[in-house]
C-alpha positions, 0 to 999 in steps of 0.5 A: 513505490508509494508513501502514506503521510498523515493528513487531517480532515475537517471531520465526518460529513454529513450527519456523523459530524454530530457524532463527532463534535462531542466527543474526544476519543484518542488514536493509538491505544486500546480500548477501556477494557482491552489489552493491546495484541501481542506482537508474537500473537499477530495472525495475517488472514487474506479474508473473513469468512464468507456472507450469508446474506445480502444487505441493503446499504452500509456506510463506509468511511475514508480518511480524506475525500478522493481528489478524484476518481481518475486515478490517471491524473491524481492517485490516491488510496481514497480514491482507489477504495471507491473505484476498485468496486466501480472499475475492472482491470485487465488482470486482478490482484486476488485477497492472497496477493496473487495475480490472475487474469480478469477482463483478459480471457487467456494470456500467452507469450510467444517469445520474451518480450511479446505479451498476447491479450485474448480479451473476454467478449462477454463484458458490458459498461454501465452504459451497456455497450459492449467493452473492445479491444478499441477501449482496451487499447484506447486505455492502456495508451492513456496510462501510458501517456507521459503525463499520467500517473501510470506512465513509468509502469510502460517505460519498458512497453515498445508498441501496444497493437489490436492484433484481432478482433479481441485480442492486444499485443504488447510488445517489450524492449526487455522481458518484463516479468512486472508488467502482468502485475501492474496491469492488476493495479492501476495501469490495467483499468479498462475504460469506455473510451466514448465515455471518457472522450465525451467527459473530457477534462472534467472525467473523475469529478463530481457529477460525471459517470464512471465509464466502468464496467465493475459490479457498482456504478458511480450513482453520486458525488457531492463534493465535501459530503459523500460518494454513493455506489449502487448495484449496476443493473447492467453488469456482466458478472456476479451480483454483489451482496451490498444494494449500495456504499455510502461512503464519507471521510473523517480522520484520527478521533472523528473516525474512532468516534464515527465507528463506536457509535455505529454510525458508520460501518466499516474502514479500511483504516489507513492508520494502524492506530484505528485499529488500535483505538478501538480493540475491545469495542462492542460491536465491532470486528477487526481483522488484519491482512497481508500487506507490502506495507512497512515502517522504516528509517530511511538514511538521507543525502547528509550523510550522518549515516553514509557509513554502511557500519553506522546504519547496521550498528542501528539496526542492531539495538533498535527496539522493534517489539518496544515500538510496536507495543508502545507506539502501535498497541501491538499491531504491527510486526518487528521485520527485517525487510522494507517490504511486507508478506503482501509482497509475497505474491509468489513463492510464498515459503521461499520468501518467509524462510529467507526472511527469518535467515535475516539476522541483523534486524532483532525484534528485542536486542540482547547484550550481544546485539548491543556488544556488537554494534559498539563493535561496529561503531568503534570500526567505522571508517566515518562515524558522525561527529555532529548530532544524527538528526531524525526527521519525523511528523509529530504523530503518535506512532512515528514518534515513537520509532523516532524516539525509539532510534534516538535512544538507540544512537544513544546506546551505541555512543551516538548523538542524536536529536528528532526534529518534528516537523508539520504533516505537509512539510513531512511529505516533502521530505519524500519527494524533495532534496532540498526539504530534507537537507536538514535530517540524516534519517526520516521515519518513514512509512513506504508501501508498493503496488505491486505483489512482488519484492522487485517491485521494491528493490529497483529503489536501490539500483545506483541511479535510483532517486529513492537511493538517497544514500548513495549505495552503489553496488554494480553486482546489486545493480545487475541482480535487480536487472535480472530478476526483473528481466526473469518471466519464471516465479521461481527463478524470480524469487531466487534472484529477489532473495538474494537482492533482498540479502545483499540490500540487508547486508548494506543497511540500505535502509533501517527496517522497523515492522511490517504494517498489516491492513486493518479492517474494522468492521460492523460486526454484523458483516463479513465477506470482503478480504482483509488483505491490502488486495482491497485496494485492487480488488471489488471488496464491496461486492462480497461485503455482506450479512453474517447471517443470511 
């Protein structure tokens, strides 16, 4: 599972600063002229319409600078939308969600716990030597190691073996039916190993070589300014229609500005707000994808809502459609689960039918929602006596939901107070016990990696660390274990709904929406997908001209 928080950078580099400096554009509305969406109107697309026509270099922002493009030793979005288009993975996430081979020629499995890689003959580096299974091998045991950032994808791996001259055997301790999709995110990046090893502790900083073999190279870095791309005259695969990437950073109103100016690009806004902030601008287009991204509220260790009653007469009268109007100009959808459609890799139907039999999460509660959650309340075996307290950044859109949850409690007979604290101090609330002893309920933005609901739900096992509420459930408990044991998609999805059922019944968590990708875009160009596949994917490749 990973998080976003709200972080702020100094502004754009280089030559947008100027752009930036003189002006004061705001985050989280609509343009002058423009309506905010309507929440019932939102339509996911995994694409935009296919390029026409090559271009020589587009300008592309991020919202912070990547610590590094090694992503073994410092994840992060930023760097992740650079590397996807300069690194291949064994297997790939496609603009749909799903997962399919990629530097893997074939995949079989001769029992449950084995996994057989035939591995492709016919890839080059950017060096122009050949990719092996020596470098397949030599990659997949440098994520594996303890301390990197893919470690915890291998805790299920026994042994990884060149078993041919290109082919890779893993075998498991249990049947895995995630592994094959966390080798399309970043546990499966193949690496030139000479490269790597020659790099040393400074591989992934400014002024190294990428050790890649993807449709880009790294052709520069400079550090506090710019990233630059160029097409890799060595690669082995299709040419990408964009000669170069120019990619920069800026945040919040530098980003807004940056666009509607026109001098830059394109975004993947990592905040929806973006977005949002410019709908309406001439000479832009926007489009909105898949993704596991979602808006929740997260119960802690305090206690003000241990009592599973409480969490569901919460989620009965919060005002999801009020909150994605006011606080998100409508681009974000009222949801009842903690993961998104993006999560949807498989079974697709299945999953969206089980998702609107979820009845304890409304998008617009009515007298019988509220009728029902004082019911709850008054039931309650433990119902707080001291002010629930809400934890939340001061940011527009996280606000919002806060204020949203305290006017609920309200409703419902509650005392409830928000306590707002600095974006890096809201980070720790994540990972940190003893940061968040003071709050009852964080706001909460979660996504995960991987294009399956199980990826998710093994965060409410009993001995889970993200189980910060203490649910226990032993019959939840073993219908996770099994789906994650389970290698058949339909089979998999049966268990995941009824994992996804059992965690609503429990209020694990207080869903609030799901969160769609945002590609913002010069509305000359077309071509990459607008799914969160973009972050595992090599968008720039097919990012192109609208007319050829």
């Amino acid at each position: 599972m990973k998080f976003k928080t709200v972080t702020t950078a100094v502004g754009v580099a280089g030559a947008m600063a100027l752009v930036t400096a003189c002006s004061g554009a705001t985050t989280g509305t609509a343009a002058s002229g423009a309506k905010a969406a309507d929440v019932a109107d939102l339509r996911l697309a995994p694409t935009t319409p296919k390029a026409a026509g090559t271009v020589s270099s587009v300008n592309w922002l991020l919202e912070d600078e990547p610590d590094s493009l090694d992503l073994d030793t410092q994840g992060g979005s930023a760097g992740r939308t650079v590397l996807t288009n300069v690194c291949e993975r064994l297997y790939q996430l496609q603009p749909d969600m799903s997962v399919r081979p990629f530097l893997v020629r074939q995949a079989t499995r001769p029992d449950a716990t084995h996994l057989v890689l035939a591995l492709r003959d016919d890839v080059t580096f950017h060096d122009g030597s050949r990719m092996t299974a020596e470098d397949v091998l030599f990659s997949l045991k440098r994520h594996a190691a303890p301390e990197m950032e893919q470690s915890d994808e291998f805790g299920n791996v026994s042994a990884m073996r060149r078993t041919g001259e290109h082919e890779i055997t893993i075998t498991f301790k249990e049947p895995d039916a995630l592994f094959t999709k966390a080798l399309a995110g970043d546990a499966g990046f193949v690496y030139n190993q000479e490269q790597v090893e020659k790099a040393g502790k400074e591989f992934g900083t400014p002024g190294q070589g990428d050790a890649c073999s993807g449709p880009y190279e790294l052709t520069g870095w400079k550090s506090g300014d710019s990233i630059t791309l160029a097409q890799a005259d060595s690669y082995w695969g299709e040419r990408p229609l964009t000669g170069k990437v120019v990619f920069r950073w800026a945040a919040d109103s530098a980003m807004v500005n940056a666009l509607a100016t026109g001098a830059a690009d394109g975004t993947y806004a990592d905040s929806i707000g973006t977005a949002a902030a410019l709908r309406g601008k001439n000479g832009l287009d926007e489009h909105f994808g898949p993704s596991t991204s979602t808006l929740a509220l997260i119960p802690t260790e305090r206690g003000g809502l241990a009592d599973p009653d409480i969490r569901k007469a919460l989620s009965l009268v919060l005002d999801r459609s009020g909150i994605a109007r006011s606080g998100y100009g409508g681009l974000i959808e009222p949801w009842a689960t903690p993961v998104g459609s993006g999560a949807w890799g498989y079974a697709k139907d299945a999953f969206a039918a089980a998702q609107k039999q979820l009845t304890n999460a409304p998008a617009s509660p009515d007298a019988d929602d509220l009728a029902k959650a004082k019911e709850l309340v008054r039931n309650a075996e433990d119902a707080p006596d001291e002010p629930i307290v809400i934890g939340t950044d001061s940011s527009q859109g996280l606000m919002v939901i806060a204020n949203a949850a305290r006017a609920a409690l309200t409703q419902i007979g509650l005392k409830a107070q928000i306590k707002t604290v600095p974006a890096a101090q809201y980070g720790e609330f994540y990972g940190d016990k003893e940061a968040r002893a003071g709050i009852d309920l964080l706001v909460a933005d979660w996504y995960i990696s991987k294009s399956d609901p199980l990826g998710f739900y093994d965060n409410g096992l009993s001995d889970s660390s993200n189980n910060w509420v203490g649910f226990s459930s032993p019959e939840y408990d073993a219908a996770v274990e099994e789906g994650l044991r389970t290698l058949d998609d339909a089979k998999r999805a049966e268990i995941a709904i009824d994992v996804q059922r059992r965690w609503a019944d429990a209020a694990v968590w207080i869903p609030v929406a799901q969160v769609p990708t945002a590609l913002v875009i010069d509305d000359k160009l077309t071509g990459p997908p607008a799914s969160m596949a973009y972050l595992y994917y090599p968008w720039a490749a097919e990012l192109g001209a609208k007319k050829g």
